[in-house]
N, C-alpha and C positions, 0 to 999 in steps of 0.2 A: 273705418273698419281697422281692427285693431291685427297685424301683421301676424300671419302663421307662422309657431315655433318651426325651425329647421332640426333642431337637434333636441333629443330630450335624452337625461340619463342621471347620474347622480353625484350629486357634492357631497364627498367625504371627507370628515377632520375628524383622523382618530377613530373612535368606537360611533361619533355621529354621522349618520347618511339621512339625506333626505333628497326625495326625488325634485330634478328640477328643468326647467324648458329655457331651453336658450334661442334669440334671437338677433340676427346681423344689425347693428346699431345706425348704420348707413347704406343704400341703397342704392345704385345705378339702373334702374328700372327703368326711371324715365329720362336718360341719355338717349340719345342719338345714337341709330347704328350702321353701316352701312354695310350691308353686301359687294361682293366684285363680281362686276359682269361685264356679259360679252359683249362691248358694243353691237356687235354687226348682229346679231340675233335676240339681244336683251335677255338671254338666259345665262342664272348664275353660276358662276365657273368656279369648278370641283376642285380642290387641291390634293395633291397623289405623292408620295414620296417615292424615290427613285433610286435607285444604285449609285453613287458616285464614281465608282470602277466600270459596272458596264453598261449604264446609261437606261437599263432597265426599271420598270413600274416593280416595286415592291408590295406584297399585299401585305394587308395590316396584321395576317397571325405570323408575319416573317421578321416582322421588326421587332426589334429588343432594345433595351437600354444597356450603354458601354459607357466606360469608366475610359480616359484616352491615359495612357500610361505612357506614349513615347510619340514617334511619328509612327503614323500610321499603326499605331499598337494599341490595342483597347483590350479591356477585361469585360465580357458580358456577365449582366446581372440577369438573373432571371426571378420572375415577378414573387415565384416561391422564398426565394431566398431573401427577397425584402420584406416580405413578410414573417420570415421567421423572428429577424431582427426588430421588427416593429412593438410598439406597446402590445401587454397583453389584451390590456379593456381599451376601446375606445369608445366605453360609455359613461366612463366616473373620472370625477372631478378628483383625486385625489390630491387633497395638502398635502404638503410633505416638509414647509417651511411658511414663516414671514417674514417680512423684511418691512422697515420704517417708509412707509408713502413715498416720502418728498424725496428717497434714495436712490427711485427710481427714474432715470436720465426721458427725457417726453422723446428723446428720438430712437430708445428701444419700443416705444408702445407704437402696435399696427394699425392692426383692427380691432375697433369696439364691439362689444355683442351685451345684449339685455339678458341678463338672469334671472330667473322667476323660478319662484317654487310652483312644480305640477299638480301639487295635490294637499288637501287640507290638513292631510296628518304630519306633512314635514312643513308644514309654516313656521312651528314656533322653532324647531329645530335652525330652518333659515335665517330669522327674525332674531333666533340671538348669535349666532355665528356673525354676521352683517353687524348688529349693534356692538359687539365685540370687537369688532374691525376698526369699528370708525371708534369708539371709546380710545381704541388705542393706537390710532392713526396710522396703523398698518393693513398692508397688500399680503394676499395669498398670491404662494407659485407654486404652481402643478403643471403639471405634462399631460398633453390631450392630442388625440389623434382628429382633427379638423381638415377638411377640405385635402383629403385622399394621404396627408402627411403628418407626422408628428412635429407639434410646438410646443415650445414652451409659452406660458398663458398665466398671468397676473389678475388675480379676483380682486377688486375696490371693491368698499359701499359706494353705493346711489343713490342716494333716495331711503325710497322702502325696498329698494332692491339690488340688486350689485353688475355691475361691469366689467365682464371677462375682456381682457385684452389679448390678441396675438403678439406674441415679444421677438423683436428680433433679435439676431445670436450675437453675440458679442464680439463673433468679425465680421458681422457686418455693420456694424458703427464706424463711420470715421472720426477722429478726435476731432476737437475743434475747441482751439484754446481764444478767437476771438479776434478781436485788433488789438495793436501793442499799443497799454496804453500812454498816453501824454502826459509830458512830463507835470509835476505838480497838480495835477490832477485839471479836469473840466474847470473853461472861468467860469466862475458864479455869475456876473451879469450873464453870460450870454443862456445858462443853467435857467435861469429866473427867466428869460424870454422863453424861452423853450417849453419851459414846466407851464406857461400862459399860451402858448403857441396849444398845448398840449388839452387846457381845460377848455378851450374856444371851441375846438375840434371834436371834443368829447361827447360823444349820444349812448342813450339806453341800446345794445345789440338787439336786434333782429336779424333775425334769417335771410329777408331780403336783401341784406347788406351783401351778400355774396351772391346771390342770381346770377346765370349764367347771360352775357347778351349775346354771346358767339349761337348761342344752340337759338336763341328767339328766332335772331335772325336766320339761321337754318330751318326752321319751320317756317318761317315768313316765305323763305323761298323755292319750300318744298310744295306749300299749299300756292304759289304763283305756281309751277310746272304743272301740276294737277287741274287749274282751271285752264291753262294753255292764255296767261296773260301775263306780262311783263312783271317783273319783280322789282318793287322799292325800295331801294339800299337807303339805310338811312344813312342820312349827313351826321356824319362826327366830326366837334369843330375840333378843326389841326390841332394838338396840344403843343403848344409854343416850345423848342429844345430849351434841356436846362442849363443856364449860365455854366460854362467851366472853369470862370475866370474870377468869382468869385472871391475876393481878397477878405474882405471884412466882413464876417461872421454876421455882428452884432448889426451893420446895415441891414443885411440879407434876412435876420429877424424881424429887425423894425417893421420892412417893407409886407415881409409874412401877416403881421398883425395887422398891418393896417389896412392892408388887400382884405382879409378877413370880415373886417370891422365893415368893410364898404358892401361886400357881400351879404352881412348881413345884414345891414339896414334896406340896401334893397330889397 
């Protein structure tokens, strides 16, 4: 069954709108979640905000959001006033710029979301906005009011349809220039073992490749407490620590291939 839009409203570029349904591109549905309770009664326990000065329960129409300006000195906002400042639509997609794809750093992009046009009249309108995109290997950015806040949000093609990203702000990136690298660059033998170290290891991706075995095994031994029968941890063989003494590169290659080599014959 194919995933109910959360959001519908419209993509604008220019004098083009055409209505369109957005969907979260990844899901924690089927995570694991737990509750906090009371041991001594099994019922689950309320969390209450409190005074920090007089140790008193705060009710929830009491509490406000504060800006902290000093010690002990804060600025209340109130919910009005953040709204005044907020987008005027939080239903349309407006462009307002592109930018060249590959310009775009992968540790600004957040959250994925699926883009879809809602209705039959703004297909082609979508259909060439999207083929336009990818013709010219450029990203839309627009500002969208998602998940109670204003982001900034980067439109890709996809497919036959396009990929809104949540962008993070640009302090929230930290730099990251890398390792410093070595003198006269990578040796080539050990280059040539590595780039074979690399096609040995190489498979078609699958999704199962990332499975979760932490959460398995938390169901394993959620469904043992429920029958009231011992739970079976499984055996993971020790993973041997890695050498840190490792002087010669090129051994440490060799012995990689030829472990390999044996693994896969067996």
């Amino acid at each position: 069954m194919a995933p109910r839009s959360f959001w519908k409203g419209y993509l604008k570029l220019s004098l083009v709108t055409c209505r369109v349904a957005m969907t979260p591109a990844t899901s924690e549905r089927e995570k694991l979640r737990f509750h906090t309770l009371n041991r001594a009664t099994g019922h689950r326990v309320v969390s209450r905000y409190f005074d920090e000065g007089t140790g008193k329960a705060v009710d929830e129409a009491d509490a406000a959001r504060g800006y902290q300006t000093g010690e002990n000195s804060y600025v209340l906002l109130e919910d009005e006033e953040l709204d005044a400042i907020a987008l005027d639509s939080t239903r349309t997609i407006d462009i307002d710029r592109f930018v060249p794809r590959d310009s775009v750093g992968w540790a600004y992009l957040d959250a994925p979301h699926y883009l879809v046009p809602d209705d039959e009249v703004g297909t082609e309108a979508f259909a060439v906005i999207r083929e336009a995109m990818a013709q010219s290997r450029t990203a839309a950015l627009a500002r969208l009011v998602l998940y109670r806040r204003e982001r900034a949000v980067m439109v890709e093609p996809r497919g036959r349809g396009l990929v809104l990203w949540t962008l993070r702000y640009g302090d929230e990136v930290r730099r990251f220039d890398g390792a410093p690298a070595a003198d006269g660059g990578p040796d080539k033998a050990a280059l040539a073992l590595v780039k074979k170290l690399i096609a040995e290891r190489t498979r078609p991706w699958t999704p199962d490749m990332v499975e979760d075995p932490v959460q398995d095994a938390l169901l394993g031994l959620i469904a043992a407490k429920r029958s009231k029968r011992p739970a079976r941890r499984p055996k993971a063989a020790a993973a041997p620590e890695p050498a840190s003494n490792v002087v010669n590169i090129m051994d440490a290659l060799k012995r990689s291939l030829s472990a390999g080599r044996r693994r896969g014959g067996k």
